[in-house]
GUFIVEX-138535 format. One line per field, with one value per residue: residue in three letters; chain; x, y, z of N, C-alpha, C in turn. Coordinates in steps of 0.2 Angstrom, whole numbers. Last residue first. Layout:
residuo	c(ala;...)
cadena	c(A;...)
nu	c(X;...)
nv	c(Y;...)
nw	c(Z;...)
cau	c(X;...)
cav	c(Y;...)
caw	c(Z;...)
cu	c(X;...)
cv	c(Y;...)
cw	c(Z;...)
% end
This chain:
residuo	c(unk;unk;unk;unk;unk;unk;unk;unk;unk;unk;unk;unk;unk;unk;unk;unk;unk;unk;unk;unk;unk;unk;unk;unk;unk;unk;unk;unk;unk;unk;unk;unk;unk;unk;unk;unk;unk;unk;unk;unk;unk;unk;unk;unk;unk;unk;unk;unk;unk;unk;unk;unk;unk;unk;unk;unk;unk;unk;unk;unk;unk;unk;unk;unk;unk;unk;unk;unk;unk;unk;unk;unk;unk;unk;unk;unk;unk;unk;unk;unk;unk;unk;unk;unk;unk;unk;unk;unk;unk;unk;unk;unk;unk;unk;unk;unk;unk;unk;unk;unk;unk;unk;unk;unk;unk;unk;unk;unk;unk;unk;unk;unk;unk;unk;unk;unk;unk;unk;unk;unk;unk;unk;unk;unk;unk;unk;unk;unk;unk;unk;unk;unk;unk;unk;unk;unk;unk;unk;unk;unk;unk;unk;unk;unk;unk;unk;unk;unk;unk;unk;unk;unk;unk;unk;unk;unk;unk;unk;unk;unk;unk;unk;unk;unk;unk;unk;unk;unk;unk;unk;unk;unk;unk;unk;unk;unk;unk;unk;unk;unk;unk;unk;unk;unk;unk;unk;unk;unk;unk;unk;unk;unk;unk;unk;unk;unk;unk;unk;unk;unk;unk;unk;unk;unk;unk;unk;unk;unk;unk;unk;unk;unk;unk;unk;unk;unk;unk;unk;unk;unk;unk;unk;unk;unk;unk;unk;unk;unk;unk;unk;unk;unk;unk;unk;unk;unk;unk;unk;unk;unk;unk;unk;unk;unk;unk;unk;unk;unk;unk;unk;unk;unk;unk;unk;unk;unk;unk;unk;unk;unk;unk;unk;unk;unk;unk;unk;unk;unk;unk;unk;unk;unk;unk;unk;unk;unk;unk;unk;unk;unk;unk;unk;unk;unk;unk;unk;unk;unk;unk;unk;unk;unk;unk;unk;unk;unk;unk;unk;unk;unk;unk;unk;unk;unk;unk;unk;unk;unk;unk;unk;unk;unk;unk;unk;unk;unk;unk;unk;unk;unk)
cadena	c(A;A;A;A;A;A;A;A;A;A;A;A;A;A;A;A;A;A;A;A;A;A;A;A;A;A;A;A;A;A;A;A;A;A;A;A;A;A;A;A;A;A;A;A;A;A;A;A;A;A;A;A;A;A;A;A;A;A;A;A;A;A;A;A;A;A;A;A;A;A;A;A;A;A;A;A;A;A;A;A;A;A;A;A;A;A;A;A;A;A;A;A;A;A;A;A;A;A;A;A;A;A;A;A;A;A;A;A;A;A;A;A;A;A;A;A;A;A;A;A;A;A;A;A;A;A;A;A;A;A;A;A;A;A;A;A;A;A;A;A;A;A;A;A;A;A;A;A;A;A;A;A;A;A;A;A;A;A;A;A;A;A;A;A;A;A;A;A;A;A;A;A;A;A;A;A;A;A;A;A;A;A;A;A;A;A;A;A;A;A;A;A;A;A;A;A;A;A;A;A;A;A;A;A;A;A;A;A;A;A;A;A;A;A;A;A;A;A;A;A;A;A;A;A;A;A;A;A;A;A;A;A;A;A;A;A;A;A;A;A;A;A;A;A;A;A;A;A;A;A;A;A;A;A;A;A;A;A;A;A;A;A;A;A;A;A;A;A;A;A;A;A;A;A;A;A;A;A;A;A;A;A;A;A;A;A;A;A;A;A;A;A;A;A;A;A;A;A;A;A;A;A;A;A;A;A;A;A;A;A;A;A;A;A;A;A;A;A;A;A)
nu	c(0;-15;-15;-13;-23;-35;-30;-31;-44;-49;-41;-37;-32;-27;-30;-23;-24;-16;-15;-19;-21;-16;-24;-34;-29;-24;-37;-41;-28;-30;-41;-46;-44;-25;-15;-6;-10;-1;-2;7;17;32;40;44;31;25;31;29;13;14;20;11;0;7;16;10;18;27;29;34;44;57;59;60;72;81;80;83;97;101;100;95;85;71;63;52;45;50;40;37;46;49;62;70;74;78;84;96;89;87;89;85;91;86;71;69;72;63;51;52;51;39;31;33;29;13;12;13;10;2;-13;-21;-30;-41;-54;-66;-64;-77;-73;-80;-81;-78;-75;-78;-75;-81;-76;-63;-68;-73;-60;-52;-58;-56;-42;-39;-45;-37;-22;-21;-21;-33;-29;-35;-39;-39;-32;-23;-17;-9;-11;-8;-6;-10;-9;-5;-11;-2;-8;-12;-32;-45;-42;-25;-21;-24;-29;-22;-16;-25;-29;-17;-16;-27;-22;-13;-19;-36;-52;-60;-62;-52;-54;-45;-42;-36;-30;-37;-42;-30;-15;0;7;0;-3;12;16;9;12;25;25;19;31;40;36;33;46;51;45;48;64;66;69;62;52;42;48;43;29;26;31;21;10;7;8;8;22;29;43;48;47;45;46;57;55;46;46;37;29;16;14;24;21;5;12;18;10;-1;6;8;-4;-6;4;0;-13;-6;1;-9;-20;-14;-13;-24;-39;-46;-49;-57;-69;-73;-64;-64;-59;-46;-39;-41;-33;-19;-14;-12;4;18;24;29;17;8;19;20;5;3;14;6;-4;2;6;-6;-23;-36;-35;-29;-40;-49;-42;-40;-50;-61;-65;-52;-43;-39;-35;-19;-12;-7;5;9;24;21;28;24;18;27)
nv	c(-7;-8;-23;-27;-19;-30;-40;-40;-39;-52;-56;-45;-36;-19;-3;14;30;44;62;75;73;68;67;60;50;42;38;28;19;14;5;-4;-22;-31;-30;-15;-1;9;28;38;49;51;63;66;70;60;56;67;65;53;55;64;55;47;45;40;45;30;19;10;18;15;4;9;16;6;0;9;12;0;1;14;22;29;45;49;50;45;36;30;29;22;12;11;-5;-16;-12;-20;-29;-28;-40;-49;-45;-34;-35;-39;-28;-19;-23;-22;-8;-8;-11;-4;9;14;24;35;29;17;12;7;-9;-12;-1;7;25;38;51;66;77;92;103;113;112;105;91;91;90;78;71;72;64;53;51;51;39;31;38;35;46;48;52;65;69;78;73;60;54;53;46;50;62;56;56;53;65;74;84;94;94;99;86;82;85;85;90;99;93;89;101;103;92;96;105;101;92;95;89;78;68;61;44;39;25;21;10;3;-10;-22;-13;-12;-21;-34;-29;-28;-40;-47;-40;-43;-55;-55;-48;-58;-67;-61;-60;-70;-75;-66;-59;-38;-32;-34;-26;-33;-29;-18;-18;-23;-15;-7;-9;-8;11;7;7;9;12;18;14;-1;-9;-17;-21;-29;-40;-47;-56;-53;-66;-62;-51;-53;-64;-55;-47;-55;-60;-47;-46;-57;-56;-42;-48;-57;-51;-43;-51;-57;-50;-43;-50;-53;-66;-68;-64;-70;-85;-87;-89;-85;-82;-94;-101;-94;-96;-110;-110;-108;-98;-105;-110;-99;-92;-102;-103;-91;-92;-102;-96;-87;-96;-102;-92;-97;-95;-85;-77;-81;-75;-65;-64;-67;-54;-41;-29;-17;-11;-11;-5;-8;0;3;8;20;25;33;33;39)
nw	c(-116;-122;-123;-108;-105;-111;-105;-92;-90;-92;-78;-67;-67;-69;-75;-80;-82;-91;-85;-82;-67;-57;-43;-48;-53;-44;-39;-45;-45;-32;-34;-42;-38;-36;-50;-55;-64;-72;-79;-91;-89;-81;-81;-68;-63;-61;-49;-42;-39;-33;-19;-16;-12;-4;9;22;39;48;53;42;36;41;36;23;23;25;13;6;9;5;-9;-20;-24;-26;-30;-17;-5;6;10;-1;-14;-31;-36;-52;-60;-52;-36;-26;-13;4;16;29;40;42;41;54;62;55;59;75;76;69;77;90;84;80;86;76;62;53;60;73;66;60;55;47;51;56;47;38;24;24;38;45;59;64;59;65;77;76;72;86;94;87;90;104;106;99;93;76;60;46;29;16;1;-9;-19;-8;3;14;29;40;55;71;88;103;116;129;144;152;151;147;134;125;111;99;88;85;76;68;61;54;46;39;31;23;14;13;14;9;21;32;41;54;67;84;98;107;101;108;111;95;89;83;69;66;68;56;44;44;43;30;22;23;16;3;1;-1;-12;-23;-18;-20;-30;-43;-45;-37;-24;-23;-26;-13;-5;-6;-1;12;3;-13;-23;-39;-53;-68;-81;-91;-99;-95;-83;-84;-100;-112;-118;-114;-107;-97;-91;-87;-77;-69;-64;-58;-49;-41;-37;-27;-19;-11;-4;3;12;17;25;35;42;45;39;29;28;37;34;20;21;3;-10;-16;-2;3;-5;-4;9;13;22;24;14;2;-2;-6;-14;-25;-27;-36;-45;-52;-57;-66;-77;-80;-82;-79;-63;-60;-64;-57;-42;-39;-27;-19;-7;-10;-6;-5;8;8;-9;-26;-36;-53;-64;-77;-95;-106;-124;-138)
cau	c(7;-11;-14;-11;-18;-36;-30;-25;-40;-49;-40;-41;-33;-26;-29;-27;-22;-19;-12;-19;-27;-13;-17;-36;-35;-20;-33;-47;-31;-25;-43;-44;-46;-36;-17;-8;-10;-2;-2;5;11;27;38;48;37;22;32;33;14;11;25;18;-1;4;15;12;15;28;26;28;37;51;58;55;65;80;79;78;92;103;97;100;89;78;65;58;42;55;42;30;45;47;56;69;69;79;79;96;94;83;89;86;91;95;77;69;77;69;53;53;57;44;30;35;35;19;9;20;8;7;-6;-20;-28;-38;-46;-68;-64;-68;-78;-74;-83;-83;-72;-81;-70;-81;-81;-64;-65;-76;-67;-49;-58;-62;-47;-37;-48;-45;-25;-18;-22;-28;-31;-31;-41;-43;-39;-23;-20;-11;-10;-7;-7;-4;-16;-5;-11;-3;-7;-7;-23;-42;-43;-31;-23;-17;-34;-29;-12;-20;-34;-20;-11;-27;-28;-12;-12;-29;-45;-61;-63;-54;-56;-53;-39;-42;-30;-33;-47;-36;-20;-6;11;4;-6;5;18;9;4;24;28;16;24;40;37;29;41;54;46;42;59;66;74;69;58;40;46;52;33;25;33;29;10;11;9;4;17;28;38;49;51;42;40;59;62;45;52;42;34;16;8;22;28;9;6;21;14;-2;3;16;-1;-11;5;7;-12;-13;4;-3;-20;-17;-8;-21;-37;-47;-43;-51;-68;-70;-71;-64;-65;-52;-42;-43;-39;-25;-19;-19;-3;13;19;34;22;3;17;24;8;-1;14;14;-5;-3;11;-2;-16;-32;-38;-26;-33;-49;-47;-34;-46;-60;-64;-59;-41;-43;-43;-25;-14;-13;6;9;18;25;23;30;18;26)
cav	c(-8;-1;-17;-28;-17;-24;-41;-41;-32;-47;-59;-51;-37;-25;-7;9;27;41;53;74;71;69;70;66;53;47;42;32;23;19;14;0;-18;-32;-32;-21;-2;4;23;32;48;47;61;61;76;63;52;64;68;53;50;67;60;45;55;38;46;39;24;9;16;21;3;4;19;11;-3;8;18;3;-6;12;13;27;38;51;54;52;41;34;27;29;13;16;0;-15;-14;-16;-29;-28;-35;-51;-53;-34;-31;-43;-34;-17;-26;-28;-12;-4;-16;-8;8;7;18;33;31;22;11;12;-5;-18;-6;1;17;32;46;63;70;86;96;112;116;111;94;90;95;81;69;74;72;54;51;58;45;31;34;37;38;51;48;60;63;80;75;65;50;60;43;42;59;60;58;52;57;73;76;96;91;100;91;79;88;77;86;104;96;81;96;107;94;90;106;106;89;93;90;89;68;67;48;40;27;18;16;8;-5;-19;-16;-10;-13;-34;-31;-21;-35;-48;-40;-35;-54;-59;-48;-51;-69;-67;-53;-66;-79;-67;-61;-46;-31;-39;-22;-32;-37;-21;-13;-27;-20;-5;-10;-12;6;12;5;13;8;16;19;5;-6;-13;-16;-24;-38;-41;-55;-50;-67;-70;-51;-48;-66;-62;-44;-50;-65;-53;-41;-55;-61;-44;-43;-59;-55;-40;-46;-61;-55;-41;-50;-45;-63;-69;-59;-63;-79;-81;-92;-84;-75;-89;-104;-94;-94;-112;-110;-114;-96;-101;-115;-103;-90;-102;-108;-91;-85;-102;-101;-84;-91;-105;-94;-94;-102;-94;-77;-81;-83;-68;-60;-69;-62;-46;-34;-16;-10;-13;-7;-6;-8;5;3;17;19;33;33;33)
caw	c(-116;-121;-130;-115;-104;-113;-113;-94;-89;-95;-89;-71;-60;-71;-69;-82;-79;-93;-85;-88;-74;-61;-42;-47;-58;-49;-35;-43;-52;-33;-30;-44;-37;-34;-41;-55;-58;-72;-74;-90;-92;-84;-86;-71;-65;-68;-55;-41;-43;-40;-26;-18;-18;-10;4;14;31;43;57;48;34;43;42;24;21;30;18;3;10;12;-4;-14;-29;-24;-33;-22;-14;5;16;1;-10;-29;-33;-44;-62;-57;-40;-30;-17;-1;14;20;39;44;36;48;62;57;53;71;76;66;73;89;83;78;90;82;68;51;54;70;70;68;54;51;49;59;49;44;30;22;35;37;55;66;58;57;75;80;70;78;95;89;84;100;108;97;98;84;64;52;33;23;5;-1;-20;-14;-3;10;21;41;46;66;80;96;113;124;140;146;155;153;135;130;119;100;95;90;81;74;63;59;51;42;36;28;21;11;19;8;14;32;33;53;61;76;92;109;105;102;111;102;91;89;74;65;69;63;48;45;47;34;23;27;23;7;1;3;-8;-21;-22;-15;-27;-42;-49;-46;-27;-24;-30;-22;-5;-10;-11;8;11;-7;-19;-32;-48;-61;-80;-84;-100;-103;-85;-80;-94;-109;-121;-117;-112;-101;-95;-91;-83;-70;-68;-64;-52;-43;-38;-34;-22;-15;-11;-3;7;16;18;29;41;42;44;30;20;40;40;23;21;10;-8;-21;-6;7;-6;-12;7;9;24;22;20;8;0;-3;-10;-22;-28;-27;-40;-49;-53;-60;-73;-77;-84;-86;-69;-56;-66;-63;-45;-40;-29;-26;-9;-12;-5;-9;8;11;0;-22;-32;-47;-63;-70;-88;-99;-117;-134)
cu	c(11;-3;-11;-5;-12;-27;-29;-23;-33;-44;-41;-39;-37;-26;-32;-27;-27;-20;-17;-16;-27;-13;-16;-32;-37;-26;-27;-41;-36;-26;-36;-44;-42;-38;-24;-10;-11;-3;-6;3;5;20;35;46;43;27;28;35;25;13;21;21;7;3;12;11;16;20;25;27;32;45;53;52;59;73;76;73;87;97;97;97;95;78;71;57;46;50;46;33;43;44;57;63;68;76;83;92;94;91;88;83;90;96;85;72;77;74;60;56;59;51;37;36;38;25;12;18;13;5;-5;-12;-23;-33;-45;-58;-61;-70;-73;-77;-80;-87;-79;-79;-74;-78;-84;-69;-65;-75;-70;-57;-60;-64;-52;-42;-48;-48;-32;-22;-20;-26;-27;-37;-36;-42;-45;-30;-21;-10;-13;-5;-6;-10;-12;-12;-7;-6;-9;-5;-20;-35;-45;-35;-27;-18;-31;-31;-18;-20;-29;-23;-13;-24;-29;-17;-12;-24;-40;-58;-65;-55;-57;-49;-46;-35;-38;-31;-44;-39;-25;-10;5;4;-6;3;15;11;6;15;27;18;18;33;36;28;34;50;46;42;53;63;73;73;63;48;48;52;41;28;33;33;18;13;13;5;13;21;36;41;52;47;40;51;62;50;49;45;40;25;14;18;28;14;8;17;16;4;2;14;4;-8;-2;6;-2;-13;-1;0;-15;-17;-8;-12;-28;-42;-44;-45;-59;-66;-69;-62;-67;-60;-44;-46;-43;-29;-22;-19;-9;7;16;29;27;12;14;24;13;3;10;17;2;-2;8;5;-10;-25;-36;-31;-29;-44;-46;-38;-40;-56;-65;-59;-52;-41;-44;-31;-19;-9;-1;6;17;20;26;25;24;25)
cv	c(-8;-2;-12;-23;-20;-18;-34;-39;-33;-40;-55;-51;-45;-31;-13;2;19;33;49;66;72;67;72;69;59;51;46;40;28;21;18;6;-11;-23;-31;-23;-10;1;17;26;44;49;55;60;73;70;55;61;70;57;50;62;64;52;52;45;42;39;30;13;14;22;9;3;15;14;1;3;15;8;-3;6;8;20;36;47;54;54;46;38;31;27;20;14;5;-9;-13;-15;-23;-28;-33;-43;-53;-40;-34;-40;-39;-25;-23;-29;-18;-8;-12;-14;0;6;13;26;29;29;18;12;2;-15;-8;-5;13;28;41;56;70;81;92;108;115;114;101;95;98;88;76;73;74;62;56;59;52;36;38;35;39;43;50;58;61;74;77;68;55;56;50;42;53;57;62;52;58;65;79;89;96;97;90;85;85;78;82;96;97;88;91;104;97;90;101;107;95;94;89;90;77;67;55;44;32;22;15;14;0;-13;-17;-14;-11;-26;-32;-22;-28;-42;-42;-35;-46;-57;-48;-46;-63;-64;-54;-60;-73;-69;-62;-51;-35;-37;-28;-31;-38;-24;-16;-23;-25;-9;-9;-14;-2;7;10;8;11;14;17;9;-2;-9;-12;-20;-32;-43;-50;-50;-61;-68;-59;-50;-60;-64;-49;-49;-61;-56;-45;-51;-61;-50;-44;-53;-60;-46;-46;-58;-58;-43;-49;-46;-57;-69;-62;-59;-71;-87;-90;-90;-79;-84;-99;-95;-94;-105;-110;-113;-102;-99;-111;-108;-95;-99;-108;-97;-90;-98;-103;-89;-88;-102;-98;-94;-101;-98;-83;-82;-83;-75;-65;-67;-63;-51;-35;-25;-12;-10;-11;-8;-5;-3;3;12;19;31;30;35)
cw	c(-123;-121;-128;-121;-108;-113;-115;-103;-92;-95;-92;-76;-62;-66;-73;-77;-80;-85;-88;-89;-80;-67;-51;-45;-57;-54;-38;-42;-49;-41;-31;-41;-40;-34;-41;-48;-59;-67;-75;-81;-91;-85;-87;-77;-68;-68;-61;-48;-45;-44;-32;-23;-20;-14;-2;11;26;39;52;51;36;42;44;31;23;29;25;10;9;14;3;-9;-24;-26;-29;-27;-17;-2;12;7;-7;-21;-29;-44;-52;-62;-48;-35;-22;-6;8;19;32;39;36;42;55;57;51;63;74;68;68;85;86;77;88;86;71;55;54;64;66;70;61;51;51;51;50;44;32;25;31;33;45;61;59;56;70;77;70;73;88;89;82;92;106;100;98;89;70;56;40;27;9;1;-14;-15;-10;3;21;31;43;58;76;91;107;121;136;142;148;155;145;133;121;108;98;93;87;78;70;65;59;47;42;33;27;17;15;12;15;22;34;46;59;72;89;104;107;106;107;103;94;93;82;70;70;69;55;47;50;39;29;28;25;16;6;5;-2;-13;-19;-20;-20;-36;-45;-49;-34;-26;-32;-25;-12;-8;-12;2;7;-2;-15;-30;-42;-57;-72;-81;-95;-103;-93;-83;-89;-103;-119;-120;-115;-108;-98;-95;-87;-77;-71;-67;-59;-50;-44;-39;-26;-19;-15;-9;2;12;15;22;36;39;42;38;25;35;40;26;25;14;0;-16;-12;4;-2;-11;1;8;14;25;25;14;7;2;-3;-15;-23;-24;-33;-43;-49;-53;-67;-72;-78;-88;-75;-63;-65;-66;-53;-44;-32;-29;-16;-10;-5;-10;2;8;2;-14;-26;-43;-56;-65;-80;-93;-112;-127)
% end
C-alpha cells in the first residue's frame, strides 16, 4: 500500500480560474469559496475564477485564494471519496503559505481562521518594505551551498564595509534557490551567480522580498495574530519549512510560523524528510502542479500526483 503525504502549493501557482470547475461540479467546493468569500467579506471566488489578473496576483489576495482551492480539494476528496485526511495521509506539508493549508487540511486551524491570517499575512508581506527596496532572483543550477556563497559575496556594498540583506529565500530542490533582500544586494547577487557558472539567475517579477530579514515587520505581526488564534494540535504532523521536521506541538508550530516569514523554506529538506518517513506517495492539492515538478526531482523513486480540477479528482481518486 502506498504512504501519502499530502502537499499544499505557494505563491506562483495561483491562475485565473482556479477553483472554477470545481465550484461547479461539486457543492462541497462551493462551500469552501463560500465560507471563505464571507469571513473575508470580500467576492474573492469571483476574483480567482474570473481575475483579473493583476489583482488575484496581488499578495493579499493570493495567499487565501490558494488556501481556500486547496481546502476545496481536499473537502471534495474526503466527500466523493468517503475518507478523512487522517485515514489517507501519513503527514502534511506546505510551501511558504501552503503550510498554512497544510494546518488547515490536518484541523489545526479552521478554514475561516486561515482566511483571516492569510490575508493578514499578505498585508503584512506587503507593508515589511517599501516598493522597490527588495526583489527576489532564481538561482537555476545552484544548490544551497553555492548559493550561500553567492549572498555572502554580494550582501557587501562594494567599496564600504556596508552590509545589505541577500539571504536564501527557498531551497526548492534540483538546483533551484531562490534569493531574496535588498534589490541592490540582488542584483550583485545575479551578477555573481553568473561569474561563477550559475545556469540562470534572473530577478523575479514579486511585490516584494519574502522570506528575508526585510520581513521582520510582517514577522511581528503575525506574531500577534498567532497569540490571538493559535493553532490547535494537527491531526496528522505537519512537516514544517523552518525545522524539515514533523511537529504536532501548537506552541512550537506557532513559533515555527512566526519564523516563517523571514527563514528559508528548506522545501527540498521537508521532501526528502517525508520520503525518510516512508512516504512514497505525493498528493498535491490546490492550482497548479509545480510542487510535483519539484518532488520529482528531490525524490524520484515517489510517485507524485496533483489535483486541482474534476478531473484530477477522479484520476487521484483511484490512486487513493
Amino acid at each position: 500500500m502506498p504512504v501519502h503525504a499530502f502537499i499544499f502549493p505557494g505563491q506562483g501557482s495561483q491562475a485565473v480560474g482556479m477553483g472554477r470547475d470545481l465550484a461547479a461540479a461539486f457543492a462541497a467546493a462551493r462551500e469552501v469559496f463560500e465560507e471563505v468569500d464571507e469571513t473575508l467579506k470580500q467576492k474573492l471566488s469571483r476574483l480567482m475564477f474570473e481575475g483579473p489578473a493583476e489583482e488575484l496576483t496581488l499578495t493579499e489576495n493570493t495567499q487565501p485564494a490558494l488556501m481556500a482551492h486547496s481546502l476545496a480539494v481536499l473537502r471534495v476528496l474526503e466527500k466523493e471519496g468517503g475518507f478523512t485526511l487522517q485515514q489517507k495521509a501519513l503527514v502534511v506539508a506546505g510551501h511558504s503559505l501552503g503550510e498554512y493549508s497544510a494546518l488547515a487540511a490536518a484541523g489545526a486551524f479552521d478554514v475561516a481562521t486561515a482566511a483571516r491570517l492569510l490575508k493578514l499575512r499578505g498585508q503584512a508581506m506587503q507593508k515589511a518594505t517599501p516598493a522597490g527596496l527588495g526583489a527576489m532572483a532564481a538561482l537555476l543550477g545552484a544548490e544551497m551551498e553555492l548559493a550561500q556563497e553567492i549572498c555572502a559575496e554580494a550582501a557587501t556594498v562594494p567599496e564600504t564595509t556596508q552590509k545589505e540583506v541577500v539571504e536564501p529565500a527557498n531551497d526548492n530542490g534540483g538546483g533551484q534557490v531562490v534569493i531574496s533582500g535588498h534589490r541592490t544586494a540582488i542584483e550583485r547577487a545575479v551578477e555573481i551567480a553568473k561569474a561563477k557558472g550559475v545556469k540562470r539567475a534572473m530577478l523575479l517579477p514579486v511585490s516584494a522580498p519574502f522570506h528575508c530579514a526585510l520581513m521582520a515587520p510582517a514577522a511581528d505581526a503575525m506574531g500577534e495574530a498567532l497569540e490571538k488564534n493559535p493553532p490547535r494540535v494537527p491531526v496528522v504532523p505537519v512537516v514544517a519549512n523552518v525545522s524539515a521536521k514533523r511537529e504536532s506541538d501548537p506552541d512550537r508550530i506557532r513559533d515555527l510560523l512566526v519564523q516563517q516569514v523571514t527563514a528559508t523554506v528548506r522545501w527540498r529538506e521537508c521532501a526528502a524528510a517525508m520520503a525518510g518517513y516512508g512516504v512514497d506517495s505525493f498528493v498535491e492539492l490546490g492550482s497548479g502542479k509545480v510542487l510535483t515538478g519539484l518532488i520529482k526531482r528531490i525524490a524520484p523513486d515517489a510517485t507524485g500526483m496533483a489535483a486541482g480540477t474534476p478531473t484530477d479528482i477522479e484520476a487521484v481518486l483511484k490512486a487513493l
